[in-house]
VOBA-1610 file (N, C-alpha, C; in pm, whole numbers, padded with zeros to 5 digits, always signed):
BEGIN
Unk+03104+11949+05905Unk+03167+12005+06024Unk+03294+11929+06066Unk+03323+11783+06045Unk+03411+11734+06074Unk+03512+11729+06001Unk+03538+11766+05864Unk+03658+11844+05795Unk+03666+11936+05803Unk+03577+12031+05843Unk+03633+12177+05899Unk+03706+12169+06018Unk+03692+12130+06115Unk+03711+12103+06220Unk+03895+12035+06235Unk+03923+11942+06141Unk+03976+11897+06097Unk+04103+11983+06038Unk+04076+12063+05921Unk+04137+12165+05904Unk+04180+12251+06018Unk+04128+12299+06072Unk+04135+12413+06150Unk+04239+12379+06268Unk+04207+12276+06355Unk+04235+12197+06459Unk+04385+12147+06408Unk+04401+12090+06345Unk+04517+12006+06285Unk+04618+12081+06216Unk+04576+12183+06073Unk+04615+12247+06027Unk+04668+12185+05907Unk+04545+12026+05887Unk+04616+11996+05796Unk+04552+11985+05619Unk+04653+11980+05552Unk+04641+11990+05399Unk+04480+11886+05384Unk+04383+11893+05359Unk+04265+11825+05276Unk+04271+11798+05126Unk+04279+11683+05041Unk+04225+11724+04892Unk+04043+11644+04888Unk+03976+11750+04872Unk+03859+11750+04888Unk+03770+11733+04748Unk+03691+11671+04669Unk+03628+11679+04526Unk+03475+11719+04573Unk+03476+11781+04496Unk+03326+11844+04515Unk+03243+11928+04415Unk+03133+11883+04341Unk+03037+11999+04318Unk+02935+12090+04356Unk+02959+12102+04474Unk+02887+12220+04550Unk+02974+12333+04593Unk+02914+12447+04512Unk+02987+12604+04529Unk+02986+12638+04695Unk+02863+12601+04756Unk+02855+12592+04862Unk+02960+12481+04986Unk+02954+12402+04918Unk+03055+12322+04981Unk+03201+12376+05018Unk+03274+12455+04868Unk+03362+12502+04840Unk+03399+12612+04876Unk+03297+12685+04913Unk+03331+12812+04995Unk+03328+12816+05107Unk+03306+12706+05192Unk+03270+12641+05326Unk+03405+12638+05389Unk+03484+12496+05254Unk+03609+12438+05337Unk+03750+12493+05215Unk+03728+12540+05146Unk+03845+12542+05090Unk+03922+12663+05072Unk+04059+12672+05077Unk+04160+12764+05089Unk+04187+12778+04950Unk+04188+12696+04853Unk+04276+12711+04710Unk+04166+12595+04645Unk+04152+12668+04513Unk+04041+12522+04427Unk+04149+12543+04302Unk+04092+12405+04255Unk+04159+12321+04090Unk+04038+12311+04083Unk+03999+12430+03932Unk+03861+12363+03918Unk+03917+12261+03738Unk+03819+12169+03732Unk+03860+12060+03617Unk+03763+12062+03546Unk+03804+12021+03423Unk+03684+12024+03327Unk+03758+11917+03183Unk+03642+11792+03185Unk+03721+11689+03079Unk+03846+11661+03140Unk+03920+11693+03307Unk+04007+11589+03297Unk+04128+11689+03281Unk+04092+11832+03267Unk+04144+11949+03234Unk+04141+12048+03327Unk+04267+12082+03370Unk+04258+12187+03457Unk+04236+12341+03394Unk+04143+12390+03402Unk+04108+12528+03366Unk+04137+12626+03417Unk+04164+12601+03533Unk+04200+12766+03667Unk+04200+12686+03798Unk+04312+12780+03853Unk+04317+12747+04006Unk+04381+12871+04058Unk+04378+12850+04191Unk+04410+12973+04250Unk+04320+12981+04413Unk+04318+13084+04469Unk+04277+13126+04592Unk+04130+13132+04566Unk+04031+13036+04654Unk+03880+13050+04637Unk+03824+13200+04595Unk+03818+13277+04672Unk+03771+13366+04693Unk+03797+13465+04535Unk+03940+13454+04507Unk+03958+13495+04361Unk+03871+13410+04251Unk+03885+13248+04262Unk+03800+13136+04177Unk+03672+13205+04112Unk+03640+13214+04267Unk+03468+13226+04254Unk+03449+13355+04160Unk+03501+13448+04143Unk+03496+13586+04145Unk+03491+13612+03923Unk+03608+13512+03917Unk+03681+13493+03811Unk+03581+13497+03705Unk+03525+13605+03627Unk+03430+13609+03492Unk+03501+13522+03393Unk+03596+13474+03390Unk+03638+13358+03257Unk+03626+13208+03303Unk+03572+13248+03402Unk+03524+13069+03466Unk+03421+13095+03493Unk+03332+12911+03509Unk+03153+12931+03480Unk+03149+12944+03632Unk+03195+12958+03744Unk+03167+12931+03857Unk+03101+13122+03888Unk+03182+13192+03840Unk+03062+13317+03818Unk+02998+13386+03740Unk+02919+13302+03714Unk+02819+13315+03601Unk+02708+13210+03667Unk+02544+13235+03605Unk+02429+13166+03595Unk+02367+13221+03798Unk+02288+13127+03850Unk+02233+13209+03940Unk+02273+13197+04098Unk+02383+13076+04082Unk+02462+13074+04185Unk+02611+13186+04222Unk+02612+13249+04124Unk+02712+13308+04155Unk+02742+13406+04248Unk+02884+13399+04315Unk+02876+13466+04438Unk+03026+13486+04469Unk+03006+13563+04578Unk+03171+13647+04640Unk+03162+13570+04749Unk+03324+13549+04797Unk+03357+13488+04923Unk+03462+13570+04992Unk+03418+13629+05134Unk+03535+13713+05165Unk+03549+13715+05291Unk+03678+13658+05311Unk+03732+13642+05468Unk+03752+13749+05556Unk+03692+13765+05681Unk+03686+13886+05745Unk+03719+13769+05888Unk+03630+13924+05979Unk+03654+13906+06122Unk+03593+13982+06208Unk+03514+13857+06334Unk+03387+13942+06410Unk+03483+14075+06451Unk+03439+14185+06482Unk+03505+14293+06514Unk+03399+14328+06630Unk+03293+14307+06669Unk+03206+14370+06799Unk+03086+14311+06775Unk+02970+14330+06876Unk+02859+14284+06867Unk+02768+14429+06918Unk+02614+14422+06863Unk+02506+14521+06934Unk+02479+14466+06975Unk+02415+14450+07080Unk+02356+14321+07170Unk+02206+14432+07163Unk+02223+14557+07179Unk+02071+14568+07178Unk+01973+14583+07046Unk+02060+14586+06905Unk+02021+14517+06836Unk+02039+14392+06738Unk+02083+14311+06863Unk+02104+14192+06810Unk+02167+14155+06683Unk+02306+14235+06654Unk+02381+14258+06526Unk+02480+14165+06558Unk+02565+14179+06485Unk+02755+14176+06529Unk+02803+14224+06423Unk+02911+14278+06383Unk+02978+14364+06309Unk+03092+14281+06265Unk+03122+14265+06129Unk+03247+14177+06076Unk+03312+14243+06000Unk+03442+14295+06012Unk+03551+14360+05901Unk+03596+14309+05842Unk+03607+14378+05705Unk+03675+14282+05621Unk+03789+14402+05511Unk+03860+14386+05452Unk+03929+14493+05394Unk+03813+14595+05341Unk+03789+14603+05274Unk+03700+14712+05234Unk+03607+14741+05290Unk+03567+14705+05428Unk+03474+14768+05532Unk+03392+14692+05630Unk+03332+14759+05700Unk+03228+14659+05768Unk+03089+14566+05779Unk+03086+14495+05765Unk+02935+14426+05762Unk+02874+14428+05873Unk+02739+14421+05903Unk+02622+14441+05956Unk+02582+14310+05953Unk+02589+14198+06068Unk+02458+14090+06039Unk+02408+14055+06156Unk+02300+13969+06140Unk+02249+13921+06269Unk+02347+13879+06384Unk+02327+13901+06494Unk+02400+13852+06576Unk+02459+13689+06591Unk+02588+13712+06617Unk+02642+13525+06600Unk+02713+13557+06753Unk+02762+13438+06836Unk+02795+13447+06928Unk+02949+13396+06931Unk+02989+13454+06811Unk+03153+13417+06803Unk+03247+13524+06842Unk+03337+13475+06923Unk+03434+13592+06995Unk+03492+13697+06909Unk+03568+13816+06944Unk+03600+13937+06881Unk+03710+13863+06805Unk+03735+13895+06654Unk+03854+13885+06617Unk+03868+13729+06596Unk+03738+13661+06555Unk+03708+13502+06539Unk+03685+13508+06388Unk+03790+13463+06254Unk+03769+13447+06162Unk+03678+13396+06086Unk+03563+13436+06012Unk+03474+13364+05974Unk+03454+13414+05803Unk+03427+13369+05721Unk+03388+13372+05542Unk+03242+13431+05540Unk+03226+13503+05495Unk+03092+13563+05427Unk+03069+13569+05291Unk+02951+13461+05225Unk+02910+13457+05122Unk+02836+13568+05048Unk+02830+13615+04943Unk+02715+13742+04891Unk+02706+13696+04757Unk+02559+13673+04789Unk+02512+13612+04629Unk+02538+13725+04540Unk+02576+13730+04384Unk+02537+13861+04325Unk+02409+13930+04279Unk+02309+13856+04300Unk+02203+13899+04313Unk+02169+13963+04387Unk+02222+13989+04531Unk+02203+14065+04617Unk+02245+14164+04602Unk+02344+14201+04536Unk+02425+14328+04524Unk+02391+14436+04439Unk+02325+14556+04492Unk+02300+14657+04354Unk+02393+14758+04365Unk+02421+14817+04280Unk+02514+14957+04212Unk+02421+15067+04297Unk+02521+15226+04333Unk+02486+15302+04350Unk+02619+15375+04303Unk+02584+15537+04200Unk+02726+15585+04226Unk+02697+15712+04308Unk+02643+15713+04425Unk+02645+15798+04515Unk+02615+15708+04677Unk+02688+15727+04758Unk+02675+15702+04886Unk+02535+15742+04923Unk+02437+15586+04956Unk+02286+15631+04969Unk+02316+15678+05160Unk+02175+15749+05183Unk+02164+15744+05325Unk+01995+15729+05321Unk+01911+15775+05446Unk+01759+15709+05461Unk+01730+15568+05361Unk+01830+15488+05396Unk+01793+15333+05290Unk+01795+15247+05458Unk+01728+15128+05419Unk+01745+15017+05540Unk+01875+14908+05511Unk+01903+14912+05379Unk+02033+14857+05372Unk+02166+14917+05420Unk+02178+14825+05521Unk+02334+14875+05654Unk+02454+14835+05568Unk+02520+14744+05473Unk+02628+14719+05411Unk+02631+14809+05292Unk+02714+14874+05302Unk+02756+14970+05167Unk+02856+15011+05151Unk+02946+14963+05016Unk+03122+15003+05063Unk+03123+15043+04938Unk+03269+15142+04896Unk+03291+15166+04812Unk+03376+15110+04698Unk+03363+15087+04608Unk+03409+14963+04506Unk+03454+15086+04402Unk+03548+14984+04304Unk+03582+14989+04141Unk+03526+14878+04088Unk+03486+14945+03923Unk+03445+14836+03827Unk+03529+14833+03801Unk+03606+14679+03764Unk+03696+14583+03745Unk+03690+14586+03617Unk+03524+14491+03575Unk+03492+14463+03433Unk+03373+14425+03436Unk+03300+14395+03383Unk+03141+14439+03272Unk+03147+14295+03188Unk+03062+14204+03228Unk+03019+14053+03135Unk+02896+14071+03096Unk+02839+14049+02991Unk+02706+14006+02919Unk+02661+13861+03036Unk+02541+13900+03078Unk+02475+13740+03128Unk+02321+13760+03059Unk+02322+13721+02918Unk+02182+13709+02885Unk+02154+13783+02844Unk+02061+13813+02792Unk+02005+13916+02699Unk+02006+14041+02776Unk+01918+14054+02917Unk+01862+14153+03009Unk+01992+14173+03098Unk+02097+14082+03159Unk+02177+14121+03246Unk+02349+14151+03245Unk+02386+14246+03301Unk+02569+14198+03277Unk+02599+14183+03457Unk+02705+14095+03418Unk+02807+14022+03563Unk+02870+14163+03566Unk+02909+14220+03708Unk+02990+14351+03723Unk+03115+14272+03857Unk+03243+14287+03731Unk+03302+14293+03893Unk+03411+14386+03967Unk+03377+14390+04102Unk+03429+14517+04190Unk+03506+14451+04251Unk+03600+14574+04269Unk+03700+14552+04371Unk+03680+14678+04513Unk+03673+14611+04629Unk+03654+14688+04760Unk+03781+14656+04806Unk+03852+14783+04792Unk+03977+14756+04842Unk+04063+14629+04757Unk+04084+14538+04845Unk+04148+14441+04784Unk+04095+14316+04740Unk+03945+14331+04772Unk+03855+14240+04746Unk+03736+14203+04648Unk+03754+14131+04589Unk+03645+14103+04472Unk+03521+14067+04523Unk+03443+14125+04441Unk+03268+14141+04483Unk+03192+14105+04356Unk+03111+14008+04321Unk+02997+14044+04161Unk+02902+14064+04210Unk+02842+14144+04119Unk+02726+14228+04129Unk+02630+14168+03996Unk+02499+14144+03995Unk+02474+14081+03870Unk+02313+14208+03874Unk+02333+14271+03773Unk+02228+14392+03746Unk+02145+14343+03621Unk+02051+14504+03593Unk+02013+14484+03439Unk+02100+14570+03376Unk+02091+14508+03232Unk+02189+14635+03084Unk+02106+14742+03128Unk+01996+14751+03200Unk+01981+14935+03130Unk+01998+14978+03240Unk+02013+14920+03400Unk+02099+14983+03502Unk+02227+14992+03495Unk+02314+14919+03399Unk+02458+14958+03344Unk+02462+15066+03316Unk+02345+15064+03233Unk+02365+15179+03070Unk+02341+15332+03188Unk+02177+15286+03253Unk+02236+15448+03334Unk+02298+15503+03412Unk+02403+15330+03465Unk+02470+15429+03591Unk+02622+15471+03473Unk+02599+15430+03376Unk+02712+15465+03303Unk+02849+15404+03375Unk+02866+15259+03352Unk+02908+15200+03417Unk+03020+15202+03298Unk+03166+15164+03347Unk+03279+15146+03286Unk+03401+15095+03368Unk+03483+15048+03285Unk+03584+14986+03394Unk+03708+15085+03451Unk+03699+15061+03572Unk+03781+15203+03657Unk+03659+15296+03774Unk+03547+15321+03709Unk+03444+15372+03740Unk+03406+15363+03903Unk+03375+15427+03987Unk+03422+15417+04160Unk+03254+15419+04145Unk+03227+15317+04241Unk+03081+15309+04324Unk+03043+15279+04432Unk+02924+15210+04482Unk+02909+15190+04622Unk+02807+15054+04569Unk+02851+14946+04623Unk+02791+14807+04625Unk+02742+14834+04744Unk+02589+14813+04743Unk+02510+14787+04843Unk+02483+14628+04856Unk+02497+14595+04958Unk+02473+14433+04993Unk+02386+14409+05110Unk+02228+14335+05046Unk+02161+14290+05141Unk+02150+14187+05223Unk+02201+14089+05111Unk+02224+13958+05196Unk+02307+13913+05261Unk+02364+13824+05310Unk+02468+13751+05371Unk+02483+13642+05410Unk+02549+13570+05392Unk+02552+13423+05455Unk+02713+13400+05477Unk+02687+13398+05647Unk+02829+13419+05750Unk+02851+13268+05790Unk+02926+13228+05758Unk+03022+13078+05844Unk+03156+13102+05881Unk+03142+13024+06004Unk+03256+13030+06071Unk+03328+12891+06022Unk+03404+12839+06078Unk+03516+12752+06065Unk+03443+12599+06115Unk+03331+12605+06224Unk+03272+12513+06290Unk+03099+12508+06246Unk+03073+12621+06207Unk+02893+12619+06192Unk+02884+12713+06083Unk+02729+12689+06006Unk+02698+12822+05921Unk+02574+12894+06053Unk+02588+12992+05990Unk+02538+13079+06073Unk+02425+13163+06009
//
């Protein structure tokens, strides 16, 4: 909390080392990820993470990071609502003001394919995406990644839910997302 804080408050430059994905999606604006001493990729987190030619999405941590903004709260069901380019999220209620920037994590495990807009489901996040591109993870699974709007999303399925949604790159769907994990600038939430 006290390099976030830090950042935010100050506005100033951090160089931060770290192996926690979690860490990294917490405080950082831009990663150098290294390997042997070797820079492999850098660029804007949120792209990093996303990136199928780097290990950071791949295996069972992998995940999307995407900067939004509280946009309203339900108070009578204890929600708050966060926009982000490609649409709105649904999460538990946080008590951060309208229009208070905060990062939302989505494991890809959480994320399943639909190519029809579901309705009678209990899952409230559902936006409409492009397949990007299609990775092998393992025998049973491929990495899928979408773009919502302007934003990268992985989705980590099975081959034979590829095979029947007849998945291809260009291909328009609807990423349903159950999970979430919302931080703000000062707390996770």
């Amino acid at each position: 909390p006290y390099l976030e804080t830090l950042h935010e408050e100050l506005n100033l430059p951090i160089i931060y080392v770290s192996h926690s994905v979690d860490e990294l999606a917490r405080l950082a604006d831009q990663l150098i990820l290294l390997e042997n001493g070797q820079v492999t990729g850098s660029g804007a987190i949120a792209d990093m993470l996303t990136r199928t030619d780097l290990p950071l999405a791949h295996g069972d941590d992998a995940s999307s990071l995407i900067h939004a903004k509280v946009a309203g709260h339900d108070n009578p069901f204890q929600l708050s609502y966060i926009d982000f380019a490609g649409g709105r999220f649904t999460v538990a209620k946080t008590d951060l003001p309208i229009d208070h920037a905060v990062r939302l994590k989505i494991a890809a495990r959480d994320v399943s394919l639909t190519t029809a807009h579901q309705s009678g489901t209990s899952i409230l996040n559902i936006f409409p995406a492009t397949v990007e591109k299609i990775t092998a993870e393992g025998a049973s699974q491929v990495l899928v990644r979408l773009c919502a709007q302007s934003t990268p999303l992985l989705s980590r399925i099975t081959r034979k839910s590829a095979q029947l949604l007849d998945l291809k790159k260009g291909k328009m769907v609807f990423a349903q997302v159950k999970t979430v994990a919302l931080w703000n600038s000062n707390q996770s939430l």
